[in-house]
C-alpha positions as CSV (number, residue, x, y, z in Angstrom):
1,X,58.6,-8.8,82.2
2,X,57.6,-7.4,79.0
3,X,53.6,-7.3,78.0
4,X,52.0,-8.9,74.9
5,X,48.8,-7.4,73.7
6,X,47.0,-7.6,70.6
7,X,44.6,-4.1,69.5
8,X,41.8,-4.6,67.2
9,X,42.4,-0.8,66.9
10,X,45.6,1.4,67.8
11,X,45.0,4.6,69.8
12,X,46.6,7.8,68.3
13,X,49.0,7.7,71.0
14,X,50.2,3.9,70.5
15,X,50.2,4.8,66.8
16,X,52.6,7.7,67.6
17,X,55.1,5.1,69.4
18,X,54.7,2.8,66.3
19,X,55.3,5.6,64.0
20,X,58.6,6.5,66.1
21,X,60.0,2.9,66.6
22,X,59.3,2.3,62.7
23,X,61.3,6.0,62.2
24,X,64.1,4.6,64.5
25,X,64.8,1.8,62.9
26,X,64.7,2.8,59.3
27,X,67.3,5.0,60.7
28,X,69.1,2.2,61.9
29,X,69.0,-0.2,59.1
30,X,69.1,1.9,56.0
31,X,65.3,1.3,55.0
32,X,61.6,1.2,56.5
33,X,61.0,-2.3,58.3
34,X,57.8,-2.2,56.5
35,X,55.8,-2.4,53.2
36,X,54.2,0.0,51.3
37,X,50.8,-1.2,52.8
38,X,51.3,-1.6,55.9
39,X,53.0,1.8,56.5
40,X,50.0,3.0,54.9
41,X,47.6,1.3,57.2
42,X,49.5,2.6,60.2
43,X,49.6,6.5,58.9
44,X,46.5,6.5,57.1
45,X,43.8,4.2,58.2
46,X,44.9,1.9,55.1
47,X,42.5,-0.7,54.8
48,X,40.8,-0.4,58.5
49,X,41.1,-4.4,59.0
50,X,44.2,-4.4,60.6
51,X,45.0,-6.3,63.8
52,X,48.8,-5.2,66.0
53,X,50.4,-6.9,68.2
54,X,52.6,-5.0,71.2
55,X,54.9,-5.2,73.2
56,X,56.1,-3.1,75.8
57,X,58.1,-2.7,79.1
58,X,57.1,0.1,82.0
59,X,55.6,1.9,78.9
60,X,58.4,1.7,76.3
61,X,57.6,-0.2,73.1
62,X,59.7,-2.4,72.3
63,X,57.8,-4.3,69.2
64,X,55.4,-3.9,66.4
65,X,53.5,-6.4,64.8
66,X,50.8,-5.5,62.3
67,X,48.3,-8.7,61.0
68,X,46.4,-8.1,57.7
69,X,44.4,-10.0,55.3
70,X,44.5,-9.6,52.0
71,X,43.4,-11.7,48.3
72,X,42.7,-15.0,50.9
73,X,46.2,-14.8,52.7
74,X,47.5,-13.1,56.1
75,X,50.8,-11.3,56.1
76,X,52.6,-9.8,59.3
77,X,55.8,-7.8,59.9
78,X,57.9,-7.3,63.1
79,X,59.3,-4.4,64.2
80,X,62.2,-4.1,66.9
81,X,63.5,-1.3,68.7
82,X,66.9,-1.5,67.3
83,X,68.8,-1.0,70.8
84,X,67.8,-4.2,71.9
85,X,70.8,-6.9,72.5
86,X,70.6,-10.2,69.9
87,X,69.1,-12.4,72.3
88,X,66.7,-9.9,73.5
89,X,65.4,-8.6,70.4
90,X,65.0,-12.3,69.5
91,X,62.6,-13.3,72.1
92,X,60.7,-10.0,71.3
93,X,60.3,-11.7,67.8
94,X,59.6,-14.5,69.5
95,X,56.4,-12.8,71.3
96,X,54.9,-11.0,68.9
97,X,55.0,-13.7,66.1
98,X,53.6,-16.3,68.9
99,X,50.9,-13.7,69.4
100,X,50.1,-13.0,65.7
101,X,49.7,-16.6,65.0
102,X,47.7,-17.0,67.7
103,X,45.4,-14.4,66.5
104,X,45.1,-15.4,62.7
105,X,43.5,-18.8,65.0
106,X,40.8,-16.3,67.0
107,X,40.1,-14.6,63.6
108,X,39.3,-17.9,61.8
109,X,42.7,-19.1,60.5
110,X,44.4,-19.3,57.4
111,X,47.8,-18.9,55.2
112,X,50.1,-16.5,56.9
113,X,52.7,-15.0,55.2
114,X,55.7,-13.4,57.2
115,X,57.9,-11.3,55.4
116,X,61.8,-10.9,56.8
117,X,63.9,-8.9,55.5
118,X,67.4,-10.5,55.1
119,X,66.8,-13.2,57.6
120,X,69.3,-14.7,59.4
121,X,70.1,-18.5,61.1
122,X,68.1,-17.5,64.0
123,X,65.2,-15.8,62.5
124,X,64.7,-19.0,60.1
125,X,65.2,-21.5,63.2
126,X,62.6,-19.5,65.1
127,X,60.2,-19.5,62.1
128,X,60.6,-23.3,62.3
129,X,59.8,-23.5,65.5
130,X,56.5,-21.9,65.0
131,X,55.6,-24.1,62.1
132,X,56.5,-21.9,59.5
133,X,58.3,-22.9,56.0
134,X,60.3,-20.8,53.7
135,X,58.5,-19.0,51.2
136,X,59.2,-16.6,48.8
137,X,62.6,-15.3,48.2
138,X,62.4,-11.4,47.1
139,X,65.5,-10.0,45.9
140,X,65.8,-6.4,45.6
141,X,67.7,-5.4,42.3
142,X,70.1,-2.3,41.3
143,X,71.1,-1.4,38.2
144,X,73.0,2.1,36.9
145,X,70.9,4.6,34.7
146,X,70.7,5.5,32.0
147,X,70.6,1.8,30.1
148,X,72.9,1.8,27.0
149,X,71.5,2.9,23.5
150,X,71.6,-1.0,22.5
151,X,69.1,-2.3,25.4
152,X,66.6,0.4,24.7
153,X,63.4,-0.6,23.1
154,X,60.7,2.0,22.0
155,X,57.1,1.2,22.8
156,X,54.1,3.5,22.7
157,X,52.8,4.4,26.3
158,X,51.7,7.6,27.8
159,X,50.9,8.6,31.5
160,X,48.5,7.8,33.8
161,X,45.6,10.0,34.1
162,X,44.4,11.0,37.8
163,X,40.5,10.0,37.9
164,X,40.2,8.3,34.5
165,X,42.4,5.4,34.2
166,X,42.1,3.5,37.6
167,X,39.9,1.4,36.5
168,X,40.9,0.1,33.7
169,X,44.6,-0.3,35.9
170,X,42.8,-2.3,38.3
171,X,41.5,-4.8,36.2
172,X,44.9,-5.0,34.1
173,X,46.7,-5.3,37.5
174,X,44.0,-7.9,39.7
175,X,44.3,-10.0,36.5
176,X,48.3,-10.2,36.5
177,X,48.1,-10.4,39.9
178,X,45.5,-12.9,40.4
179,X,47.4,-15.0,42.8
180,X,49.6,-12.6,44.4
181,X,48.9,-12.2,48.1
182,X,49.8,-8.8,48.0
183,X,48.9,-7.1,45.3
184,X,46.3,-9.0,44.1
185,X,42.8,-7.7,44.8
186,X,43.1,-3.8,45.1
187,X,40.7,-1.7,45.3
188,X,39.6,1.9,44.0
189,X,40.8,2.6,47.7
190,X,44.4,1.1,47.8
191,X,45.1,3.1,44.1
192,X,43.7,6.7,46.3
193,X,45.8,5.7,48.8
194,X,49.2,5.4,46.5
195,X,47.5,8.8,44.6
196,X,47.5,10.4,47.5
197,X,51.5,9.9,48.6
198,X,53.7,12.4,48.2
199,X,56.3,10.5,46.0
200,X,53.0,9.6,43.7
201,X,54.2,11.1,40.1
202,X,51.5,10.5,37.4
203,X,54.6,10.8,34.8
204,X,56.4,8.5,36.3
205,X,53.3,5.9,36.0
206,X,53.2,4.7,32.3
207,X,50.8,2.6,30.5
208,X,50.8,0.5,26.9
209,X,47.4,0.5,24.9
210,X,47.0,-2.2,22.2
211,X,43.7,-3.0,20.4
212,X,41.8,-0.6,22.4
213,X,42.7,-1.9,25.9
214,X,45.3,-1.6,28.7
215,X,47.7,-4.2,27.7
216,X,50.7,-3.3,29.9
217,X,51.9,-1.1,32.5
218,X,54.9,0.1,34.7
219,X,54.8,2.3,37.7
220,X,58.1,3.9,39.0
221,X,59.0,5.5,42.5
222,X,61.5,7.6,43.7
223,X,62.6,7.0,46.9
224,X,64.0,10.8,47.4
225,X,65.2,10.2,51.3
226,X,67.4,7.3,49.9
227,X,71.3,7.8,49.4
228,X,71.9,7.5,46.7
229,X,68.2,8.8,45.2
230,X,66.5,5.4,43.8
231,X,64.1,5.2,41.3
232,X,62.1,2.0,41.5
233,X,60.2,0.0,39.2
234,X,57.4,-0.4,41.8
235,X,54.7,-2.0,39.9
236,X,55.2,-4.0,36.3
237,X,52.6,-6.2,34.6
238,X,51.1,-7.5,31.6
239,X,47.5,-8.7,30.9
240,X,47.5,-12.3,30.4
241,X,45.8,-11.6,27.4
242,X,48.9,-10.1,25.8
243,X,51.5,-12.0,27.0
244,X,54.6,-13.5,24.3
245,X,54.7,-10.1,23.3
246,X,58.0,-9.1,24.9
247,X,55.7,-6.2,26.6
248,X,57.4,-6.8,30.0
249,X,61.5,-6.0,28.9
250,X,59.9,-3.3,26.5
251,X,57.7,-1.6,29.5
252,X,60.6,-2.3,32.1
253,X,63.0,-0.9,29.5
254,X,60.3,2.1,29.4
255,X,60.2,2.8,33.0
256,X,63.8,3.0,33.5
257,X,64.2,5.8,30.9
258,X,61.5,7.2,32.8
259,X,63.6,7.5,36.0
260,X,66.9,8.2,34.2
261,X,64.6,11.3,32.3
262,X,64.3,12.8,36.2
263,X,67.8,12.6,36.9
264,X,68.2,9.5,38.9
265,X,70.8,7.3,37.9
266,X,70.2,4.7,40.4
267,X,67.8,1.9,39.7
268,X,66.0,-0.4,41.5
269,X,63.1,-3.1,41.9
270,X,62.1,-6.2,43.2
271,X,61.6,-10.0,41.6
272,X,60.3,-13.0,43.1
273,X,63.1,-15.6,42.8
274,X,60.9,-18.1,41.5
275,X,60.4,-15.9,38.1
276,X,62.7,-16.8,36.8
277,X,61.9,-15.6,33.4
278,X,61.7,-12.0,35.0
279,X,65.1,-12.4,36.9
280,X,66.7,-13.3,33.9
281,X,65.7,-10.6,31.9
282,X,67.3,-7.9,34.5
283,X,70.6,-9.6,34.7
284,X,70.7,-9.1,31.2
285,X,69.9,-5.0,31.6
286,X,72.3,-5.0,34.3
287,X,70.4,-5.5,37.2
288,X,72.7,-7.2,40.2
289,X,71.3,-8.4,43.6
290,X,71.6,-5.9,46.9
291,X,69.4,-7.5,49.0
292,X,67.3,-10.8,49.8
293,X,64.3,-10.9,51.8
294,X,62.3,-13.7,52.4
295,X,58.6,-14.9,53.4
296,X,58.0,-17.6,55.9
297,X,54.7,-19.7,55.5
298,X,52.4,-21.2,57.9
299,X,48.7,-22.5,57.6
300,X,47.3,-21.5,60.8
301,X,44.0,-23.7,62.0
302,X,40.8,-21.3,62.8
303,X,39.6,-21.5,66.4
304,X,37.3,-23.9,67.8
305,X,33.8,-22.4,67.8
């Protein structure tokens, strides 16, 4: 029978295992079974308030669940050992979703968001069962690079500077982002963290001025590992302050030249489904859907005390 356990704290060796079952599947499946943070926060230390769920049988892991707070929300990913039969990679879900929930309760409750990635029938009927709605809808977004001449709109911006222009970034991005349960509320810390990556390319990390301030900006990645090569729009916002401008098309617009200027002729990025302005705008530059991934949501009641 297979053993739950949740760790306040992973030992090097369990973060080893992790760090292998993650590697497995992302061979498996084409891409990493987690997000940018919490890939961080398992190889780095990230943001050191990380619960994990395990589970294992006779010593083999066989699932992954990291629980993390951040901006007033909990979010948690599962990772399966991809050898696993349906059924019994399902009931592996099962345990380590039961087991974050339960958790979340111990550590004083809250909104828990669980991101999927391409969920299907049976993920969503055993999200239901746990009390979780659907969310979000994220769909990731490809487009071919370089844009034509007629979609290409010049606007002044300039790179990002390494030890000078973080914060004025974070107060551009925390106010765009205000709401956002995952990249709202960074810290000097989480930019370091992104700095210190190796796909981190200050020239590929543009920002907008206008009267005097950060107005705008748009941060690419490429994903180098990926076939083909991908060059993402990773981060895009405005200051509310400067919005009606057209500053998001023009720095999108921006970006993309960016990545086509390195010699990637792949694009890619994600958009909430329910921005709808946003998705709009990159159907029109050619963007077309590759992939849908989706948050369940559950309000989880705190422990009695």
């Amino acid at each position: 029978m297979p053993t739950v356990e949740v760790f306040r704290e992973l030992r090097a060796s369990q973060a080893s295992a992790v760090i292998a079952l993650v590697e497995a599947v992302t061979a498996a499946i084409g891409h990493r079974p987690l997000s940018d943070q919490h890939w961080l926060d398992l190889t780095r230390g990230g943001r050191g308030e990380v619960d994990a769920v395990l589970v294992t049988d006779g010593g083999d892991l066989l699932g992954y669940c990291p629980i993390s707070r951040g901006n007033d929300t909990w979010t948690i990913e599962v990772v399966v050992e991809p050898s696993l039969e349906a059924t019994a990679a399902l009931e592996i879900v099962d345990r380590l979703v039961a087991a974050a929930l339960a958790r979340v309760g111990e550590l004083g409750g809250g909104q828990v968001h669980w991101w999927v990635f391409e969920p299907d029938d049976a993920t969503v009927s055993l999200a239901e069962r746990h009390g979780m709605r659907a969310g979000r809808t994220l769909h990731q977004m490809r487009a071919p690079l370089p844009l034509p001449l007629t979609m290409r709109e010049p606007v002044g911006v300039r790179p990002f500077r390494i030890g000078e222009d973080e914060p004025d970034w974070l107060t551009v991005n925390n106010a765009a982002f205000a709401d956002h349960p995952e990249q709202g509320g960074w810290t000097l810390d989480t930019v370091r963290q992104r700095e210190a990556e190796d796909w981190f390319e200050p020239e590929g990390f543009l920002l907008h001025h206008r009267d005097g301030r950060l107005a705008a900006f748009c941060w690419t990645k490429i994903h180098r590992a990926e076939r083909p090569v991908l060059g993402e729009i990773y981060v895009i916002a405005v200051h509310p302050d400067f919005h009606g401008l057209g500053l998001g098309k023009a720095m999108t617009v921006a970006g993309l030249a960016s990545i086509a200027a390195r010699g990637i002729t792949h694009g890619m990025l994600y958009v909430d489904r329910g921005n709808a302005a946003a998705f709009d705008m990159y159907l029109h530059l050619g963007f077309t859907i590759h992939r849908t991934d989706r948050a369940f949501v559950g309000d989880i009641t705190g422990a009695a005390t």
